[in-house]
C-alpha positions, 0 to 999 in steps of 0.5 A, spaced: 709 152 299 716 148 297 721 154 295 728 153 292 733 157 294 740 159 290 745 158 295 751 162 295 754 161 301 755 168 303 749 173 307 744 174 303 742 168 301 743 165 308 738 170 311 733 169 305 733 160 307 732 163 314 727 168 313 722 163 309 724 157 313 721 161 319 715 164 315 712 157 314 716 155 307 719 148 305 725 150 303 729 147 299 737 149 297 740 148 291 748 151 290 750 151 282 757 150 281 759 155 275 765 157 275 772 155 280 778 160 282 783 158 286 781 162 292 775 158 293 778 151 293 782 150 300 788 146 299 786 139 301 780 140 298 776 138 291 771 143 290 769 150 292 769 152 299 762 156 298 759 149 296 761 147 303 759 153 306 751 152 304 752 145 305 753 147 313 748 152 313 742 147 310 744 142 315 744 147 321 738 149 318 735 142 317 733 144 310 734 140 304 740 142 300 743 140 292 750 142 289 750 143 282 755 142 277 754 146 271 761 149 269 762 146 262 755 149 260 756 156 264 763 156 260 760 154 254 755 160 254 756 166 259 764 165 259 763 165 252 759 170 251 763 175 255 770 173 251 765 173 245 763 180 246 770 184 248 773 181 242 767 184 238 769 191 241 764 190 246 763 191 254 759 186 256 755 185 262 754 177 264 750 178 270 744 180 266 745 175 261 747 170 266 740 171 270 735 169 264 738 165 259 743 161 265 743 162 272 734 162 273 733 157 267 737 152 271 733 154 278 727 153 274 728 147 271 732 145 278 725 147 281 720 143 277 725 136 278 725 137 285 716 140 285 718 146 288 712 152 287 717 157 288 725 160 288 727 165 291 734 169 291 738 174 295 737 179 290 736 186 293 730 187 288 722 186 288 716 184 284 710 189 282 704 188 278 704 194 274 699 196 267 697 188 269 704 185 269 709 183 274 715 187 273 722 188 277 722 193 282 728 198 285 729 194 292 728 199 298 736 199 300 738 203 295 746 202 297 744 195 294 739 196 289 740 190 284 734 191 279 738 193 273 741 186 272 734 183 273 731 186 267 731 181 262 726 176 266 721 175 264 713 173 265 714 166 267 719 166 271 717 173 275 711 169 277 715 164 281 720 168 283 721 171 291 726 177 292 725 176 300 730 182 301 727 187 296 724 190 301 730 190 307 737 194 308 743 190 307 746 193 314 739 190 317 740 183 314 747 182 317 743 184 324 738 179 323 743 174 321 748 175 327 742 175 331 741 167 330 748 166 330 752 166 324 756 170 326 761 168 320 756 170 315 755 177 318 763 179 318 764 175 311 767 180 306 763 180 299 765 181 292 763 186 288 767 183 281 764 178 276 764 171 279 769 168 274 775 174 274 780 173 280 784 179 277 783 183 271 779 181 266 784 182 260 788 177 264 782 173 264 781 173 257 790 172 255 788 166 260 782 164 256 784 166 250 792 164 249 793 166 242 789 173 243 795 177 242 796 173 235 790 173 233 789 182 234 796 184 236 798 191 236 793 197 234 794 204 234 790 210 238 788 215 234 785 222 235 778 225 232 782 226 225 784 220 225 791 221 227 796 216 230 798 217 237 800 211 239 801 204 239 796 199 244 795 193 245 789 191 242 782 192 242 779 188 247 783 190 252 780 197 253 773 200 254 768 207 252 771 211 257 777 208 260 782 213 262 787 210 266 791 204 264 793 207 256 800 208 257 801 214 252 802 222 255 798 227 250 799 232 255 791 233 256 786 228 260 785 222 255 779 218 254 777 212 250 771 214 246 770 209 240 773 201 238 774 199 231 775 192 231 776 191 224 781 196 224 784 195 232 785 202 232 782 206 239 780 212 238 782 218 243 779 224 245 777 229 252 772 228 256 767 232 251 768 227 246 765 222 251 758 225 251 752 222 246 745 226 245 742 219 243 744 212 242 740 205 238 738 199 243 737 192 241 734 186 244 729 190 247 724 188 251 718 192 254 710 191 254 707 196 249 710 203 246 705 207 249 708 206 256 715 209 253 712 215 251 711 217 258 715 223 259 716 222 266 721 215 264 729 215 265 733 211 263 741 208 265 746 207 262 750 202 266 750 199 273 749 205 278 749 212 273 745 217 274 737 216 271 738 221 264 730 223 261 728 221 255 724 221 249 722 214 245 724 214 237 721 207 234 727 204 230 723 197 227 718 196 225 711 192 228 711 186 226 717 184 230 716 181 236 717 186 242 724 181 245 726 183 237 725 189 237 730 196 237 730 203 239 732 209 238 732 214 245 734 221 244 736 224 252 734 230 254 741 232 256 748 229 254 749 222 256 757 220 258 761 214 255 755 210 251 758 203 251 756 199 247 754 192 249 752 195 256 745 194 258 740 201 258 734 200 263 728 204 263 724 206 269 718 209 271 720 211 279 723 205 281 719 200 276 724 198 270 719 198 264 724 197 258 731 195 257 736 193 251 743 192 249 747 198 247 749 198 240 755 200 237 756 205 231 756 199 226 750 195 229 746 201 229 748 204 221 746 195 220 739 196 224 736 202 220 737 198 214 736 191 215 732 190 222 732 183 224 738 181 229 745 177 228 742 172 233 747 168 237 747 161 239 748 162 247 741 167 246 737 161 244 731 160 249 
């Protein structure tokens, strides 16, 4: 079986050629191109050093390898949609977005030109069958369990997809790979950050975005009564449960607990004022409502919070597609810093059953009574 490995150039992805090429695979490289900093690219140099760094790997390998240049449509899409969602008052989550509508669309369509059955990835996840369909699974390490980003891929792409470290401990992998001396790639320091932010991401956005502190400027904190507090630098810069960074002394711990964007006022409030018995999920995917109906179902918020019990209230009606759809889930004890724009993954012990985009205050009082989406061009299939 011919696979397509997307290589970063780091550990995992090197110890995932390694691995296949051993079990008998025909392994194909494919390196993308999404986005540059200026840390990667050495002086002298005209292109990434992780591209070069794949490149030797292939070769000392003996497997095929490809670069792609796709930097004009990630930024036309996941750096738009990430810029996109902070100026709508949102956090946004690009790793989730980026692996269906991005980063698996390129390594399929990549696939088929080069007639590869399979692709494969470095991701710490598995795939199940589960009530007769391919699900994402937990990986085993849970230390680096990347299943939550994983929840948008769909049927089509799990069957063709391998997670060959979903069932490995990160610690092990760095071993292995020592052990076949690559040295390098065992030590090397990894990032934990968003690929494209070198720094913070509101310096990102002033860079992306030059004329942002015209265009918002200056806003107010408020208090739960609406009371100014204080000025702020504008909407997008802050996020749900943001406590460091406000500037503003108020004589007791403050945190963000809501963004306006029309009015670009930050409301203020206690740790408390964070907590929600219940929140709205758009763009939602699962199989069937029966499955959500388990009692033994929980669901997280974020990346790496704690799993919170629930139980499933239908917002839309049935004639919506299941990718269309909302719902409404009411937790079982109080849930901290609900940020809209983030992803809510539900699991069955470690099997991720369902997901959805958090919605904020306005998209939930639209949603009740009109129940089609605002649909966004970087979204499209």
């Amino acid at each position: 079986m011919k696979v397509l490995v997307g290589m970063s150039g780091g550990v995992d992805s090197s110890a995932v050629c390694m691995m296949l090429k051993e079990q008998g695979y025909e392994v194909v490289g494919l390196t993308m191109r999404m986005w540059d900093c200026s840390w990667q690219i050495p002086e002298g140099k005209d292109e990434p050093l992780f591209i070069e760094e794949a490149r030797d790997l292939a070769r000392s390998l003996g497997i095929e390898h490809h670069t792609l240049d796709i930097r004009e449509e990630f930024k036309a899409s996941v750096v738009k949609y990430f810029m996109d969602e902070y100026m709508g008052g949102h956090t946004p989550n690009p790793c989730v977005m980026c692996n269906k509508h991005f980063k698996w669309k390129k390594l399929l369509e990549m696939a088929d030109k080069l007639g590869c059955d399979k692709v494969a990835t470095g991701h710490y996840a598995r795939i199940v069958e589960y009530n007769g369909r391919l699900c994402i699974a937990k990986g085993i390490d849970e230390t680096k369990d990347q299943s939550y980003f994983l929840w948008r891929l769909g049927q089509d792409a799990l069957s063709r997809t391998l997670f060959p470290l979903g069932d490995k401990i990160k610690k092990d992998i760095k071993e292995y790979v020592l052990l076949r001396g690559y040295k390098e790639k065992a030590v090397k320091k990894e990032s934990m950050e968003v690929c494209f932010i070198e720094d913070d991401y509101r310096t990102f956005l002033r860079e992306q975005m030059p004329d942002i502190d015209e265009k918002v400027g200056e806003g107010y904190f408020v208090d739960i009564q609406g009371k100014k507090l204080g000025r702020h630098k504008g909407f997008p810069f802050y996020t749900i449960g943001q406590r460091k960074g406000l500037n503003i002394a108020l004589g007791y711990p403050a945190y963000v607990i809501r963004i306006n964007k029309k009015t670009n006022s930050i409301r203020l409030g206690g740790v408390a004022d964070l907590d929600a018995s219940s929140m709205v999920l758009k763009e939602c995917m699962y199989h069937n409502t029966q499955e959500l109906n388990d009692p033994s179902l929980s669901v997280r918020i974020r990346y790496r919070s704690k799993p919170i019990a629930f139980s499933f209230n239908r917002v839309c009606d049935e004639s919506l597609s299941a990718e269309d759809n909302y719902m409404q889930l009411d937790f079982s004890v109080a849930a901290s810093a609900v940020t809209p724009g983030q992803s809510a993954v539900i699991y069955k012990d470690d099997i991720v059953i369902a997901g959805g985009i958090i919605c904020d205050t306005a998209e939930i009082k639209y949603f009740r009574t009109h129940c089609n989406p605002p649909y966004r061009d970087y979204i499209k299939e």
